[in-house]
PDB file of N, H, CA, C and O in Angstrom:
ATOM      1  N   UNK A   1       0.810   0.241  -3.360  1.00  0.00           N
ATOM      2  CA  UNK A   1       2.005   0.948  -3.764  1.00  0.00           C
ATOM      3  C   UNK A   1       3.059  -0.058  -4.187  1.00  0.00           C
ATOM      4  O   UNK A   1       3.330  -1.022  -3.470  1.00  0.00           O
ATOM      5  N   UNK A   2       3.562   0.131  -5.171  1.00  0.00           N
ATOM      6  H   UNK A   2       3.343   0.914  -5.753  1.00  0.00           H
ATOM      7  CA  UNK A   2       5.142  -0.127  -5.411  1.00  0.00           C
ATOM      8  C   UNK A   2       5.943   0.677  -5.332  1.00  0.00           C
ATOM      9  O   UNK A   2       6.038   1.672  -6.051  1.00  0.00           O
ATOM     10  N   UNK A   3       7.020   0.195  -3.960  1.00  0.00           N
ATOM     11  H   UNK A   3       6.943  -0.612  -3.376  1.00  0.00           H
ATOM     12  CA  UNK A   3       8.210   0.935  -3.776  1.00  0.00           C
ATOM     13  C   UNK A   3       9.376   0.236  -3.823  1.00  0.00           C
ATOM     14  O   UNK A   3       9.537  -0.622  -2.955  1.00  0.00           O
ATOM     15  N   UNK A   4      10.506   0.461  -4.905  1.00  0.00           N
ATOM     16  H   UNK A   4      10.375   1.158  -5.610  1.00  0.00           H
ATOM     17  CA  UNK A   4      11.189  -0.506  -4.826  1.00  0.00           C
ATOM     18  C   UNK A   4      12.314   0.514  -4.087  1.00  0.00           C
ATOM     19  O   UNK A   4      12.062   1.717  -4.017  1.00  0.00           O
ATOM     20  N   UNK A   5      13.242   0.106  -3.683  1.00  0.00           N
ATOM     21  H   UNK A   5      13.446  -0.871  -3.740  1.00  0.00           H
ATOM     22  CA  UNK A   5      14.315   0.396  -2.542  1.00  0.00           C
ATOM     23  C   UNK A   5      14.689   1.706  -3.694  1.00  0.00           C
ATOM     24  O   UNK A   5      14.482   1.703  -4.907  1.00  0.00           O
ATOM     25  N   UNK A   6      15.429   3.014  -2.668  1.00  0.00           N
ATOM     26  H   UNK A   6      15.596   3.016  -1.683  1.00  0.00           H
ATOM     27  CA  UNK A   6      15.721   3.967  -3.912  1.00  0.00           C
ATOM     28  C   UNK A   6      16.779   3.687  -3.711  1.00  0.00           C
ATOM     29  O   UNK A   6      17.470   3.802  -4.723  1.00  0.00           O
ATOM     30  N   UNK A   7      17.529   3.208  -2.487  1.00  0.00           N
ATOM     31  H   UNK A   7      16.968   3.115  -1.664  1.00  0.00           H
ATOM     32  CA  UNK A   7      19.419   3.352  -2.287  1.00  0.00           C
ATOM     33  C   UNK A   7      19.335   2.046  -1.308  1.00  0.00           C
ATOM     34  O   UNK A   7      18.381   1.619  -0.658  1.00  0.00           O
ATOM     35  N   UNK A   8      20.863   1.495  -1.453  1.00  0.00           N
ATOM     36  H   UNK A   8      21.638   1.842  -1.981  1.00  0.00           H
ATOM     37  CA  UNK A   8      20.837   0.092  -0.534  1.00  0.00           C
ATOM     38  C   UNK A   8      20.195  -0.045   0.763  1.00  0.00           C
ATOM     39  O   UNK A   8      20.418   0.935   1.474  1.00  0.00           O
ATOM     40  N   UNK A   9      19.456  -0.954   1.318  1.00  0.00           N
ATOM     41  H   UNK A   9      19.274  -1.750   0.740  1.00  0.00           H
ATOM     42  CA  UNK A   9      19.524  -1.207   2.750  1.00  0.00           C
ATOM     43  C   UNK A   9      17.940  -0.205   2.442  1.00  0.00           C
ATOM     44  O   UNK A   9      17.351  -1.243   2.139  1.00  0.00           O
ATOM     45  N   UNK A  10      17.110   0.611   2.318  1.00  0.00           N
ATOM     46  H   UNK A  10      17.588   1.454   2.564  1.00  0.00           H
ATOM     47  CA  UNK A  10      16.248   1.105   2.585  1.00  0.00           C
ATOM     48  C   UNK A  10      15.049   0.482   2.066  1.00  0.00           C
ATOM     49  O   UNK A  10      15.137   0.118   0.894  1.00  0.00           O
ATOM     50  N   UNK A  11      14.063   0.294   2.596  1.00  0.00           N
ATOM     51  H   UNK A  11      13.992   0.590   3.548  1.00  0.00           H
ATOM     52  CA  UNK A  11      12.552   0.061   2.881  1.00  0.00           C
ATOM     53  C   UNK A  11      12.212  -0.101   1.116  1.00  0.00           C
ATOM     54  O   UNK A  11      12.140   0.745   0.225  1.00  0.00           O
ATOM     55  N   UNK A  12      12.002  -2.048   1.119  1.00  0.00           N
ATOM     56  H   UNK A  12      12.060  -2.735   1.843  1.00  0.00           H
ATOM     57  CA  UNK A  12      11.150  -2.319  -0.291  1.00  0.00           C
ATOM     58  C   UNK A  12       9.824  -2.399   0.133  1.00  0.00           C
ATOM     59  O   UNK A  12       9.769  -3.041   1.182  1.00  0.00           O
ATOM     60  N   UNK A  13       8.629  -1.978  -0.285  1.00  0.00           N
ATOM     61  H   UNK A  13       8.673  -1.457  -1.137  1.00  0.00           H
ATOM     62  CA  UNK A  13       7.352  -2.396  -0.486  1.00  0.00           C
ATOM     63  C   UNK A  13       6.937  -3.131  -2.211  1.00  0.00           C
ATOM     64  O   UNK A  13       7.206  -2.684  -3.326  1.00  0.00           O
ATOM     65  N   UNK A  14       6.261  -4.284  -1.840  1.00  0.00           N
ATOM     66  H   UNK A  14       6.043  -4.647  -0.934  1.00  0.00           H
ATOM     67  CA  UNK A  14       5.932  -4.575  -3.273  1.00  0.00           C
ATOM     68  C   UNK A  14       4.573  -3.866  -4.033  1.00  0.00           C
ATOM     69  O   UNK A  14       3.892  -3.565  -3.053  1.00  0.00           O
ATOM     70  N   UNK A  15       3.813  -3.439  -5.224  1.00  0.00           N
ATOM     71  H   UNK A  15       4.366  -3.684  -6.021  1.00  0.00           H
ATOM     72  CA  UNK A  15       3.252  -3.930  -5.351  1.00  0.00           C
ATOM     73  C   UNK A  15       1.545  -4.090  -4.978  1.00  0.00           C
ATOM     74  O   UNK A  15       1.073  -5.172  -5.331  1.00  0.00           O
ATOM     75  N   UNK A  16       0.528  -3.071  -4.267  1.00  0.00           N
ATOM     76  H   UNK A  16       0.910  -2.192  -3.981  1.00  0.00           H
ATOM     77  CA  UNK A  16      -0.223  -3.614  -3.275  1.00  0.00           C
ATOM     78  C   UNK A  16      -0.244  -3.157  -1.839  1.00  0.00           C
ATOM     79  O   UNK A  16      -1.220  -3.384  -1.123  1.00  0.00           O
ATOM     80  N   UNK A  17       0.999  -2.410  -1.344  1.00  0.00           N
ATOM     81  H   UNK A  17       1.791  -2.226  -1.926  1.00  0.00           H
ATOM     82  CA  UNK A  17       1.177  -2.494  -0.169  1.00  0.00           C
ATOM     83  C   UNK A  17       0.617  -1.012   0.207  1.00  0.00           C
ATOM     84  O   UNK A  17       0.739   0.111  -0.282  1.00  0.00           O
ATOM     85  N   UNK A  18       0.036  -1.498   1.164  1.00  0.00           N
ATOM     86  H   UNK A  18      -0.064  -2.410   1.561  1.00  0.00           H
ATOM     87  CA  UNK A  18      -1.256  -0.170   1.714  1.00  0.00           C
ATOM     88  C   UNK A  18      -0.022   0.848   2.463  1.00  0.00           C
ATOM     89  O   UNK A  18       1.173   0.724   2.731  1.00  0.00           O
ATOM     90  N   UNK A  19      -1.377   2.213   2.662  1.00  0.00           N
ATOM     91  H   UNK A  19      -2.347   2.314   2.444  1.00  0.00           H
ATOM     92  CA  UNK A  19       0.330   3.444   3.036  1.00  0.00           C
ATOM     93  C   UNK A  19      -1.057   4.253   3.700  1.00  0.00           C
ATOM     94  O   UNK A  19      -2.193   3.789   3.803  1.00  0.00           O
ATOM     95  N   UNK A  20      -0.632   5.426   4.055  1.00  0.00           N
ATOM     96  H   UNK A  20       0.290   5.802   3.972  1.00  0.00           H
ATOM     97  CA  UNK A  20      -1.419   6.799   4.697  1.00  0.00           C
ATOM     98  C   UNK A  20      -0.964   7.887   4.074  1.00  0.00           C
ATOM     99  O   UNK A  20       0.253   7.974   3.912  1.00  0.00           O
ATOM    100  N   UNK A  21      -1.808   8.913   3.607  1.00  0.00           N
ATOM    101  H   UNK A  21      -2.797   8.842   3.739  1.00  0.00           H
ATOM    102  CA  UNK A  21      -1.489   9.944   3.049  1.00  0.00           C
ATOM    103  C   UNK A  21      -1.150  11.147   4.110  1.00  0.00           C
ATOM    104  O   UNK A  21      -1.948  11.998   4.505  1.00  0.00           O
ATOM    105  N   UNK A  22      -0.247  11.056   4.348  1.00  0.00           N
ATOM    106  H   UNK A  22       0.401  10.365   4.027  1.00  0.00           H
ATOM    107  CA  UNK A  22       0.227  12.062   5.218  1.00  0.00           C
ATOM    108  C   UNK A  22       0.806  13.830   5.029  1.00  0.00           C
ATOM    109  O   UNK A  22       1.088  14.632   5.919  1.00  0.00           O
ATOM    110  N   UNK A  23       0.836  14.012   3.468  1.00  0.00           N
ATOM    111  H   UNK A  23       0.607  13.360   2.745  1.00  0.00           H
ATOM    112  CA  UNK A  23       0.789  15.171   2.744  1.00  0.00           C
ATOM    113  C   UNK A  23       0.058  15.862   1.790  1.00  0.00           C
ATOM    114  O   UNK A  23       0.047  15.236   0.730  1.00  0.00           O
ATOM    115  N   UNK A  24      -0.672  17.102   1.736  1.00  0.00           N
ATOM    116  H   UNK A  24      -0.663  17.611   2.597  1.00  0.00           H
ATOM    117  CA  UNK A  24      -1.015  16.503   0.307  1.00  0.00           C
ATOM    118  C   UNK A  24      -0.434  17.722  -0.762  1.00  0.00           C
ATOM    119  O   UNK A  24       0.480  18.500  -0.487  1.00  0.00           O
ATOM    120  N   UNK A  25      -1.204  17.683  -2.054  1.00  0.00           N
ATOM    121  H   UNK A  25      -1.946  17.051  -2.278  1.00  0.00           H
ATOM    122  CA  UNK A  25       0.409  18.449  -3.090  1.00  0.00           C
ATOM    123  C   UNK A  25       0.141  19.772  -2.623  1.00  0.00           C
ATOM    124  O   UNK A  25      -0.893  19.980  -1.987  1.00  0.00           O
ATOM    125  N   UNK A  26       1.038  20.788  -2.890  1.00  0.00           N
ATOM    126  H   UNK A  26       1.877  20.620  -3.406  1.00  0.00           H
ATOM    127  CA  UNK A  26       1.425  22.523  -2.371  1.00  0.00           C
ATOM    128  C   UNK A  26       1.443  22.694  -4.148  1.00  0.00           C
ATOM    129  O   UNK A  26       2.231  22.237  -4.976  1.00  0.00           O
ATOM    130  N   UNK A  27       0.691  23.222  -4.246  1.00  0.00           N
ATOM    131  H   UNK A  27       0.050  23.594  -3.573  1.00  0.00           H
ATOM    132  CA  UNK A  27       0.719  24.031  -5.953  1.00  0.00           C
ATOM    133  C   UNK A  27       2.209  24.650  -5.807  1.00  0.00           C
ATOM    134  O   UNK A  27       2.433  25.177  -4.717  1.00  0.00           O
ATOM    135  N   UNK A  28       2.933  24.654  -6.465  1.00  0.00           N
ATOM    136  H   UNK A  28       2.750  24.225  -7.350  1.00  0.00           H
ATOM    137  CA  UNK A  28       2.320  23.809  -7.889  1.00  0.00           C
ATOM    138  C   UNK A  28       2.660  22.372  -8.482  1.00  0.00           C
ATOM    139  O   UNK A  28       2.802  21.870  -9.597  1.00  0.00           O
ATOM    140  N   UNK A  29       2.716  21.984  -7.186  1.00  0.00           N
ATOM    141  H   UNK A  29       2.601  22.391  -6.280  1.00  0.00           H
ATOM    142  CA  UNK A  29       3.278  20.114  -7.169  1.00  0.00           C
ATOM    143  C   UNK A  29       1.919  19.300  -7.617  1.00  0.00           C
ATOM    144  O   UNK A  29       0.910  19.789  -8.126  1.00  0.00           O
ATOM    145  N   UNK A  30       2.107  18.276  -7.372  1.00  0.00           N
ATOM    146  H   UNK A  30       2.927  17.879  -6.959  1.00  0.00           H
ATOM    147  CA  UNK A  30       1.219  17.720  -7.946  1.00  0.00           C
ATOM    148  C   UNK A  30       1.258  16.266  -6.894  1.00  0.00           C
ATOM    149  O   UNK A  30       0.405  15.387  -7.020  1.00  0.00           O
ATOM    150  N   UNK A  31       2.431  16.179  -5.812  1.00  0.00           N
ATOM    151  H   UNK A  31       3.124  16.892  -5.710  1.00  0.00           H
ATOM    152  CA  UNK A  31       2.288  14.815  -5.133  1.00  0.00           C
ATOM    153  C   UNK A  31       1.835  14.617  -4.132  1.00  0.00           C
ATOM    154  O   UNK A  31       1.515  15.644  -3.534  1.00  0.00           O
ATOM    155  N   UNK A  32       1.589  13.440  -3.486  1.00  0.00           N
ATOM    156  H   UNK A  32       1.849  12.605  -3.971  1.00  0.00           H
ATOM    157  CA  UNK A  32       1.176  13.206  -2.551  1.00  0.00           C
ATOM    158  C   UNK A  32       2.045  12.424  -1.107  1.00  0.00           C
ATOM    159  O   UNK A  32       2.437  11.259  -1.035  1.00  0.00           O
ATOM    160  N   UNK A  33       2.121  13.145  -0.421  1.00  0.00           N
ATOM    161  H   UNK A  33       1.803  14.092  -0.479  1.00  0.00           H
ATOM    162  CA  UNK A  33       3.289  12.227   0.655  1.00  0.00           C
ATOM    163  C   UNK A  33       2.852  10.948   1.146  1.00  0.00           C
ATOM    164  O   UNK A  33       1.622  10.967   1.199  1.00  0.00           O
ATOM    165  N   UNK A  34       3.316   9.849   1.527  1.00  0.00           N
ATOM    166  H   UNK A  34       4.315   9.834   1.484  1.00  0.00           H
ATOM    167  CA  UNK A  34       2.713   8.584   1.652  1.00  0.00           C
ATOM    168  C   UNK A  34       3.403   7.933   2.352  1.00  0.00           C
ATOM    169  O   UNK A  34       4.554   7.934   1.915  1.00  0.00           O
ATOM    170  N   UNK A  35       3.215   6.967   3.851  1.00  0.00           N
ATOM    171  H   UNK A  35       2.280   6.967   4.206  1.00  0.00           H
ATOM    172  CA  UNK A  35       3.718   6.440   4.821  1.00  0.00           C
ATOM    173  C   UNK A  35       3.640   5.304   4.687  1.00  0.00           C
ATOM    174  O   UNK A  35       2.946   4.872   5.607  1.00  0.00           O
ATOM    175  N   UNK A  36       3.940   4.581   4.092  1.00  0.00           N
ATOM    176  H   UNK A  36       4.504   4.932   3.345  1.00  0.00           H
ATOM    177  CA  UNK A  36       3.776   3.454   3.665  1.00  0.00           C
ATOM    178  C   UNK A  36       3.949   2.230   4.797  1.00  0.00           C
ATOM    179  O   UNK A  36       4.900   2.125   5.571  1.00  0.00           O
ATOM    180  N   UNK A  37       2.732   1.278   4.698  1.00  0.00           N
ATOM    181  H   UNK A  37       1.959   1.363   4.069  1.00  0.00           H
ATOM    182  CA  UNK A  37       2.499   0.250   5.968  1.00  0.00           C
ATOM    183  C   UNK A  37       3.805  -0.801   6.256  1.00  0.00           C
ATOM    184  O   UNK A  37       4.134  -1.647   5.425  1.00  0.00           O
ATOM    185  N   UNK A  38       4.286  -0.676   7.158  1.00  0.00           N
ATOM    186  H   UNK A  38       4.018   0.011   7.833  1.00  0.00           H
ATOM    187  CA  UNK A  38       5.684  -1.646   7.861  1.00  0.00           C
ATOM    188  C   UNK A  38       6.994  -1.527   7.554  1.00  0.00           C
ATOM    189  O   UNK A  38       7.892  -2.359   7.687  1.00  0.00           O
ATOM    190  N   UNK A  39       7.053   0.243   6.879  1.00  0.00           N
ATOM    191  H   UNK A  39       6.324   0.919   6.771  1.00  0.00           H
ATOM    192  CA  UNK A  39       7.959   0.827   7.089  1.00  0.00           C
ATOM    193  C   UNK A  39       9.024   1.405   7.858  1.00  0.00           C
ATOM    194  O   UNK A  39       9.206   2.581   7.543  1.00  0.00           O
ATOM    195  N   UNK A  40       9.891   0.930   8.876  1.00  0.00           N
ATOM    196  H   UNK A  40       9.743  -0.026   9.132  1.00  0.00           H
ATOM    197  CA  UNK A  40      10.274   0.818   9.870  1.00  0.00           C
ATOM    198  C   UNK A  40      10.616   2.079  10.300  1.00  0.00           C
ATOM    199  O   UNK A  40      10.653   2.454  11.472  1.00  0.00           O
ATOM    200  N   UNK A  41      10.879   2.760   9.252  1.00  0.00           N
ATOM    201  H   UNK A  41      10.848   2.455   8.301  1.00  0.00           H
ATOM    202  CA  UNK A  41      11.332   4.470   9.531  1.00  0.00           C
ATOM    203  C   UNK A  41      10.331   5.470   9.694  1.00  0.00           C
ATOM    204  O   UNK A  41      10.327   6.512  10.349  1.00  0.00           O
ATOM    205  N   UNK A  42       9.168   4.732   8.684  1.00  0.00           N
ATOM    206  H   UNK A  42       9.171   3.885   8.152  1.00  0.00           H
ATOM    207  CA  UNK A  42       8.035   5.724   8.402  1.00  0.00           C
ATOM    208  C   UNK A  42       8.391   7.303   7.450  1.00  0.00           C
ATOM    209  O   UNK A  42       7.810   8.388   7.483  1.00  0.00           O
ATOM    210  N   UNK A  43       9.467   6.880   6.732  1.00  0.00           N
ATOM    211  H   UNK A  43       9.939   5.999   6.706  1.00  0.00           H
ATOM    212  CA  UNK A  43       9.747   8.241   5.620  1.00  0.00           C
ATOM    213  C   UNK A  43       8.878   8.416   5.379  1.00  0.00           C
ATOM    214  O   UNK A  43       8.125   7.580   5.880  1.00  0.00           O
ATOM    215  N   UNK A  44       8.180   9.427   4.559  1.00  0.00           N
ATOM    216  H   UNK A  44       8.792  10.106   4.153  1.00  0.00           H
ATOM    217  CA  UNK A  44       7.424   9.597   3.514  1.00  0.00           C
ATOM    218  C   UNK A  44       8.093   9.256   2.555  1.00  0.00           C
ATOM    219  O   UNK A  44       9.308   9.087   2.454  1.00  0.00           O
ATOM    220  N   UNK A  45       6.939   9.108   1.530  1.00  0.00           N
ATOM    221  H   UNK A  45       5.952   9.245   1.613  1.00  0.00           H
ATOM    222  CA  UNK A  45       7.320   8.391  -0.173  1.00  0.00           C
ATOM    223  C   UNK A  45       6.534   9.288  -0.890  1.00  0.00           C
ATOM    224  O   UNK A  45       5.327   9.072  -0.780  1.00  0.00           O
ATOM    225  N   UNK A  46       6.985  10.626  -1.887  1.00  0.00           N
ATOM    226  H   UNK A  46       7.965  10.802  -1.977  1.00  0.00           H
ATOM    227  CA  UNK A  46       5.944  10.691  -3.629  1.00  0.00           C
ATOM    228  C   UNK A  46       5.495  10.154  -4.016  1.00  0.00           C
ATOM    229  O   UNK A  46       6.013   9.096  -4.373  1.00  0.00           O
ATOM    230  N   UNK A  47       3.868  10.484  -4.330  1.00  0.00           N
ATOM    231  H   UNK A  47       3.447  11.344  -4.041  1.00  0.00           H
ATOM    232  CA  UNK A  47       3.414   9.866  -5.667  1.00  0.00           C
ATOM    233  C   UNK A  47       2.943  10.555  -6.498  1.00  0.00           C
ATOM    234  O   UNK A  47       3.200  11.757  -6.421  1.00  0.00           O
ATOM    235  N   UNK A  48       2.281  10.184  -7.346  1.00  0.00           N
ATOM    236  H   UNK A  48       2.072   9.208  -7.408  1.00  0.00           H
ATOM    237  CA  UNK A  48       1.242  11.133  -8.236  1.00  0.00           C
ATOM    238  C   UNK A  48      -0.014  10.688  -8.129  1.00  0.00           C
ATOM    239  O   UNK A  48      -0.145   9.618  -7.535  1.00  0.00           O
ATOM    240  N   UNK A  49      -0.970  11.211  -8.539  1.00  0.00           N
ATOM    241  H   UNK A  49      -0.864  12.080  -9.021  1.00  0.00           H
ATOM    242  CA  UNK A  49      -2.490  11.425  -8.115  1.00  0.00           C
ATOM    243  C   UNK A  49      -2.333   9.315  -9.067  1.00  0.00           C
ATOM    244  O   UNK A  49      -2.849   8.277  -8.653  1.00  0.00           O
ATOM    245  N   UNK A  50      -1.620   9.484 -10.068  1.00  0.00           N
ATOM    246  H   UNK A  50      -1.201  10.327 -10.403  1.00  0.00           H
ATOM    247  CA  UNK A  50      -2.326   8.318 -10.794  1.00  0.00           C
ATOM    248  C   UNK A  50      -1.377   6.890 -10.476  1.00  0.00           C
ATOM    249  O   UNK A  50      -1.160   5.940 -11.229  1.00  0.00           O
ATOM    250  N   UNK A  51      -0.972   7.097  -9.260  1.00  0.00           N
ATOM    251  H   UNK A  51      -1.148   7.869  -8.649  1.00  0.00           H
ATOM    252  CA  UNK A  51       0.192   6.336  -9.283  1.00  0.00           C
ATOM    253  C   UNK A  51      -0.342   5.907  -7.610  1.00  0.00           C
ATOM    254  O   UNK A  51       0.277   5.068  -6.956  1.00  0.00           O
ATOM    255  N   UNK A  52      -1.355   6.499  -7.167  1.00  0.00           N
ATOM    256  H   UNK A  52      -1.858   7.180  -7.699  1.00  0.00           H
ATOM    257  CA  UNK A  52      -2.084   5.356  -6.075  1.00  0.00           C
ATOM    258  C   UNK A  52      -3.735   5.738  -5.694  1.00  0.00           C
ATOM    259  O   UNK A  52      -4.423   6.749  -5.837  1.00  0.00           O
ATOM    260  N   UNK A  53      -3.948   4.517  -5.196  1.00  0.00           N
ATOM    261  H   UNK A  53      -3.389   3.696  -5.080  1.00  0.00           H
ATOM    262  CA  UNK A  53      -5.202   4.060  -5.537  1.00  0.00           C
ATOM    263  C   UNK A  53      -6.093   4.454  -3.779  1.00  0.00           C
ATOM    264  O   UNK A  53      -5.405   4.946  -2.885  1.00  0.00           O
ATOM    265  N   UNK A  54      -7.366   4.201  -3.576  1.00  0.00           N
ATOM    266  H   UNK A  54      -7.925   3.802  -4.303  1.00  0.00           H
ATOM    267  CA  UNK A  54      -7.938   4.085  -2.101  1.00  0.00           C
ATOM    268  C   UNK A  54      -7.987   2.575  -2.173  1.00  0.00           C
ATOM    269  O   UNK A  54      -8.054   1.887  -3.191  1.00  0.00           O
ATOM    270  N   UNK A  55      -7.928   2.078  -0.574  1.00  0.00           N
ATOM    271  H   UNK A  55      -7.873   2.637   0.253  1.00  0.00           H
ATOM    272  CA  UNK A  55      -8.370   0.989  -0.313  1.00  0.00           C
ATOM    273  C   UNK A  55      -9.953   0.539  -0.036  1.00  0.00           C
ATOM    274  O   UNK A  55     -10.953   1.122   0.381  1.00  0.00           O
ATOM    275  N   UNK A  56      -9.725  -0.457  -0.371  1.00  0.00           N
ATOM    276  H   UNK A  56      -8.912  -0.931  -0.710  1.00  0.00           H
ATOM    277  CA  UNK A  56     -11.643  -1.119  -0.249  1.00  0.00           C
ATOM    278  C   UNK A  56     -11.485  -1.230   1.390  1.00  0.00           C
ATOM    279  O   UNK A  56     -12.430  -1.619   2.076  1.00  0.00           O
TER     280      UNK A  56
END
């Protein structure tokens, strides 16, 4: 994942950085909720189906 900060002070991931799918889309959405690894808050984050990958 690349997450770059959406508002000051909140959680950057670069790039690469592994997450858990913790939602998945409600028609007629299309995203996926995502917990992204060493996130101190553990928000969820959006994505789109093409905008993340599985890990090896």
């Amino acid at each position: 994942m690349d997450a770059p900060a959406s508002w000051p002070g909140a959680f950057t991931a670069p790039a690469g950085t592994e997450g858990t799918v913790t939602g998945l889309p409600v028609p007629p959405g299309t995203s996926y909720g995502v917990t992204l690894d060493g996130d101190p808050d553990a928000f969820p984050a959006t994505y789109e189906p093409g905008e993340i990958a599985a890990a090896d």
